[in-house]
Backbone as a chain_set.jsonl record, in Angstrom:
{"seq": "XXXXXXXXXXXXXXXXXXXXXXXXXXXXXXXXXXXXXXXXXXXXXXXXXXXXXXXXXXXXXXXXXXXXXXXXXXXXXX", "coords": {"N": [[-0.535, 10.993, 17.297], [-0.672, 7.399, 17.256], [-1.943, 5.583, 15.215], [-1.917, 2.765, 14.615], [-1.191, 1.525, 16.872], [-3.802, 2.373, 17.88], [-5.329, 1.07, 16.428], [-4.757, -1.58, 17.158], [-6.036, -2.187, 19.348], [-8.441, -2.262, 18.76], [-9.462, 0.229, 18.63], [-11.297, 2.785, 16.563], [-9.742, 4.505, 14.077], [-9.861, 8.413, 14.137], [-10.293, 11.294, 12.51], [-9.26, 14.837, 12.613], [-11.122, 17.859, 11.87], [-9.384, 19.489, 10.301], [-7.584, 17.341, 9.488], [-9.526, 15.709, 7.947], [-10.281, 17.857, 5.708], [-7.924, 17.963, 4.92], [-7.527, 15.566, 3.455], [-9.298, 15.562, 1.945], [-9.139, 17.441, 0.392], [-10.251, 20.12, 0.653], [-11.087, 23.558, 1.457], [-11.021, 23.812, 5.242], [-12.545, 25.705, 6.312], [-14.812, 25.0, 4.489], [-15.334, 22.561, 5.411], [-16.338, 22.555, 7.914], [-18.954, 23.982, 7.33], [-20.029, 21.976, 5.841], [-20.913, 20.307, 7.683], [-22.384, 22.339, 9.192], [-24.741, 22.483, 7.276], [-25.82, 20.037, 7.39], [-24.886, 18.222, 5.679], [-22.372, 17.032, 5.26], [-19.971, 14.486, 7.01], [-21.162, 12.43, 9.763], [-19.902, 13.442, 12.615], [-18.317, 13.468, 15.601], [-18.716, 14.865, 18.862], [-15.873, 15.538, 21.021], [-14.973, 16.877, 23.342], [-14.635, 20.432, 22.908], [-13.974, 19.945, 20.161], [-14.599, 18.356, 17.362], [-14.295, 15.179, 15.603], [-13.893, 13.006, 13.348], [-14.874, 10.022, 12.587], [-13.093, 6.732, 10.273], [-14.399, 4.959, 9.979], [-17.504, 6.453, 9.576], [-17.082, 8.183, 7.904], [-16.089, 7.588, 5.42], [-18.51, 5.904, 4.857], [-20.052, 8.512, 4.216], [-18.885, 9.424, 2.162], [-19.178, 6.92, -0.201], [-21.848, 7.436, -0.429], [-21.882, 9.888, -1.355], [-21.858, 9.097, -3.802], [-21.884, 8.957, -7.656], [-24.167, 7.334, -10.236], [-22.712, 5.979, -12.701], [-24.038, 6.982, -14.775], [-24.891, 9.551, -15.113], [-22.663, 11.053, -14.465], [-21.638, 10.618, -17.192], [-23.281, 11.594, -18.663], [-22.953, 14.632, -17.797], [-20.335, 14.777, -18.579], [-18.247, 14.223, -17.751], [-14.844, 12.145, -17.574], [-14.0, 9.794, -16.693]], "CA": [[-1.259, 9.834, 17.772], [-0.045, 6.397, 16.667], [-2.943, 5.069, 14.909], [-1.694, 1.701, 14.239], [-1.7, 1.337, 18.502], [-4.945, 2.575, 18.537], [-6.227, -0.268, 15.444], [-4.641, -2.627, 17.625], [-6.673, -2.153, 20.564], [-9.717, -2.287, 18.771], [-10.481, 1.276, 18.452], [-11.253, 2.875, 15.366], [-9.199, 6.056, 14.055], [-10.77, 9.18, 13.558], [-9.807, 12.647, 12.057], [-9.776, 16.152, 12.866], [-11.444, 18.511, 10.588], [-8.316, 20.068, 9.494], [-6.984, 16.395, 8.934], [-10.47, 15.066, 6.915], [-10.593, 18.684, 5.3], [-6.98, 18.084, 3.836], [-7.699, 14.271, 3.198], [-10.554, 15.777, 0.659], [-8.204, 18.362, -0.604], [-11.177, 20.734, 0.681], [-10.583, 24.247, 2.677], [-11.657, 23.573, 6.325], [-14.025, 26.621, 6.357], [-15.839, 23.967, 3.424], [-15.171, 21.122, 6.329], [-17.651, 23.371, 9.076], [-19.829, 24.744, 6.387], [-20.861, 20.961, 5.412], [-21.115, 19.659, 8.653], [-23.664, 22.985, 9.639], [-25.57, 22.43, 6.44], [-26.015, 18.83, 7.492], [-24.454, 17.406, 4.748], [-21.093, 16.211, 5.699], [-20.119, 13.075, 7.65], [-21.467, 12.587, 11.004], [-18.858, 13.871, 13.381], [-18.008, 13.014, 17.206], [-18.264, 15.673, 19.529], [-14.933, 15.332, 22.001], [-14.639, 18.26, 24.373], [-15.169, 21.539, 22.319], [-13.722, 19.722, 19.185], [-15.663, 17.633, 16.662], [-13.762, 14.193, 15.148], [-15.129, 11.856, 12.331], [-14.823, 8.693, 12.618], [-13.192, 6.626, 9.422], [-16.054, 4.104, 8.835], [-18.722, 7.181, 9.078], [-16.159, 9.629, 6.386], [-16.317, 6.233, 4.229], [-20.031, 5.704, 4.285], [-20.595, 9.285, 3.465], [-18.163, 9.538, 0.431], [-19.923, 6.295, -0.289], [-23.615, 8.222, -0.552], [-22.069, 10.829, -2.806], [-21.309, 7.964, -5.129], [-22.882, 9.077, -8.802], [-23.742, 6.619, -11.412], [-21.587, 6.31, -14.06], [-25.08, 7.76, -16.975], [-25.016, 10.775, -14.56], [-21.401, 11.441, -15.177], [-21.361, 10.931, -18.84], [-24.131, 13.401, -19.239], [-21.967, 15.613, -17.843], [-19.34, 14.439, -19.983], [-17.086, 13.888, -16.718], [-14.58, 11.205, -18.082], [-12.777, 8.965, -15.797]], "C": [[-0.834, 8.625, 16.949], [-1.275, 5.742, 16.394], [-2.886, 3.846, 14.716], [-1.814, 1.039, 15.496], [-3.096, 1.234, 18.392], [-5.855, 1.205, 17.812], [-6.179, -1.178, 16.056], [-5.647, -3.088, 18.895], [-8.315, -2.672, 20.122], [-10.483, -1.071, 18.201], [-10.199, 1.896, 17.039], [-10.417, 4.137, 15.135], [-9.702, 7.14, 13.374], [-9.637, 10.72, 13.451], [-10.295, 13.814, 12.565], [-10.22, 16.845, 12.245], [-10.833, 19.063, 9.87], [-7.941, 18.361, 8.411], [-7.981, 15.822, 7.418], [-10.55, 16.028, 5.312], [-8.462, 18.621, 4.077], [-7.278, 16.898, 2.941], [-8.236, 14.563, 1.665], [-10.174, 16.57, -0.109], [-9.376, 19.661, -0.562], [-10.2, 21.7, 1.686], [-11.328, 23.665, 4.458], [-12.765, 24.248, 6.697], [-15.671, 25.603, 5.479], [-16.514, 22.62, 4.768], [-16.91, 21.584, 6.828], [-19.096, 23.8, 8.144], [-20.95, 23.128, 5.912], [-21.568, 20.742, 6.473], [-22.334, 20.982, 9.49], [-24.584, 22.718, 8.606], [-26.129, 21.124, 6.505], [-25.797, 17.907, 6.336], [-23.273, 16.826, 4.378], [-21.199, 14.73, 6.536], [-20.76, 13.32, 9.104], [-19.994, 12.466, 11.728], [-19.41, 13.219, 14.999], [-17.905, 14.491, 18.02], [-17.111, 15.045, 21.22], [-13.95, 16.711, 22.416], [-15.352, 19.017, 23.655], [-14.735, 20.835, 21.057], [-14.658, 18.586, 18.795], [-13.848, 16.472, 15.592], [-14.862, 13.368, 14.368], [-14.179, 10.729, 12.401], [-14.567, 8.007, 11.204], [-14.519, 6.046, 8.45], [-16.831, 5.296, 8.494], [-18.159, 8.096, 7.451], [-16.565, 8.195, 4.973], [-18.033, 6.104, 3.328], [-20.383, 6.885, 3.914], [-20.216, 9.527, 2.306], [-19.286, 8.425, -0.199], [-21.576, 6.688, -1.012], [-23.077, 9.318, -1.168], [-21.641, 10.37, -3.951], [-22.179, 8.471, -6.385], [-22.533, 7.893, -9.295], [-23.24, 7.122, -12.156], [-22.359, 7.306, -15.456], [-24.902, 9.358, -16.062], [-23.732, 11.211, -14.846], [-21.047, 12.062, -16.929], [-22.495, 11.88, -19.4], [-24.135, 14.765, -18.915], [-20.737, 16.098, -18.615], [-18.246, 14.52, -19.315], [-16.268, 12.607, -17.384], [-13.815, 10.44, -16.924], [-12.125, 8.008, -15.568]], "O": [[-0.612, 8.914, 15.773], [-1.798, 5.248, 17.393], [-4.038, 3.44, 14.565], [-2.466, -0.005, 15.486], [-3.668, 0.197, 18.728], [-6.727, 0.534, 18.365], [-7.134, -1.951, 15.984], [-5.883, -4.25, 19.228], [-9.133, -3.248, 20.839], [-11.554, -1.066, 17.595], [-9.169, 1.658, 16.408], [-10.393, 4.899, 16.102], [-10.001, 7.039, 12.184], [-8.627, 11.032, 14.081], [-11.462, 13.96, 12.927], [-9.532, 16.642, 11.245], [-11.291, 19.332, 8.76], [-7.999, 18.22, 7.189], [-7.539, 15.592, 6.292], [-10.746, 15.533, 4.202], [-8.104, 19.096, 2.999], [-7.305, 17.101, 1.727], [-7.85, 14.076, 0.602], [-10.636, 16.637, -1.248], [-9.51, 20.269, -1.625], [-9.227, 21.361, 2.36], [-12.367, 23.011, 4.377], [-13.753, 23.757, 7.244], [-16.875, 25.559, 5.732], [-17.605, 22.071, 4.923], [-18.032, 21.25, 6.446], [-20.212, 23.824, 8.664], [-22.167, 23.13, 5.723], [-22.786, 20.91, 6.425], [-23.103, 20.537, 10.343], [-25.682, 22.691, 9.162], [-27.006, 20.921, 5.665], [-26.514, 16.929, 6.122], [-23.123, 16.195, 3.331], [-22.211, 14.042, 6.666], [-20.821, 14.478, 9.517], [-19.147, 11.611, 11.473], [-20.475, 12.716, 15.357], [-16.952, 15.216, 17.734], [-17.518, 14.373, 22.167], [-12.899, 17.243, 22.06], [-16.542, 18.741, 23.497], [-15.57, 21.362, 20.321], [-15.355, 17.967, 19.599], [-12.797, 16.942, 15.155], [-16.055, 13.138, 14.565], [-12.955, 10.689, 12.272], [-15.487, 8.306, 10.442], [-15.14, 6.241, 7.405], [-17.01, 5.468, 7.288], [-18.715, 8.43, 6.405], [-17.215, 8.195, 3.928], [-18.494, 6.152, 2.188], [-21.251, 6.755, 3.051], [-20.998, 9.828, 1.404], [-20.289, 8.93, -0.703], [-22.155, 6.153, -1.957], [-23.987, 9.952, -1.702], [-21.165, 10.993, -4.9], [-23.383, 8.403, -6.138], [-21.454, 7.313, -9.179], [-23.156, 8.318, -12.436], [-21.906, 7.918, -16.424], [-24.777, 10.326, -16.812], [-23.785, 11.997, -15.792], [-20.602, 13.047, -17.517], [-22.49, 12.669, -20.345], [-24.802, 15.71, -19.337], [-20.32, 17.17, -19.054], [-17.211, 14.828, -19.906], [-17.087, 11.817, -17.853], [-12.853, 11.017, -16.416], [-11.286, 8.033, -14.668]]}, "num_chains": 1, "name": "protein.A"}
């Protein structure tokens, strides 16, 4: 799919769960597993397949944002 067509048009470009599920460096079984636990991005159902949309993948990374004191009292450094 030529996504740079599709930006032009207007429309937004969205991923497959394999594609989002590599994006995140996650297995895809993890992908399905969020998205039944209701805690993944909100997905698109199109046909039998499910697509996320970038803005929604954005705003959910977004909402698993930690502060930075929550980090360091993990002693995560970054």
């Amino acid at each position: 799919m030529d996504t740079e067509r599709l930006t032009g048009l207007g429309l937004e470009p969205v991923l497959t769960t394999s594609e989002l599920a590599e994006y995140l460096g996650l297995q895809v079984q993890a992908m399905y597993d969020l998205r039944t636990d209701g805690r993944g991005p909100s997905g698109i159902r199109v046909g039998r397949e499910i697509r996320y949309r970038a803005s929604d993948v954005l705003r959910w990374l977004d909402g698993l944002h930690e502060p930075e004191s929550a980090l360091s009292r993990r002693g995560v450094e970054h």
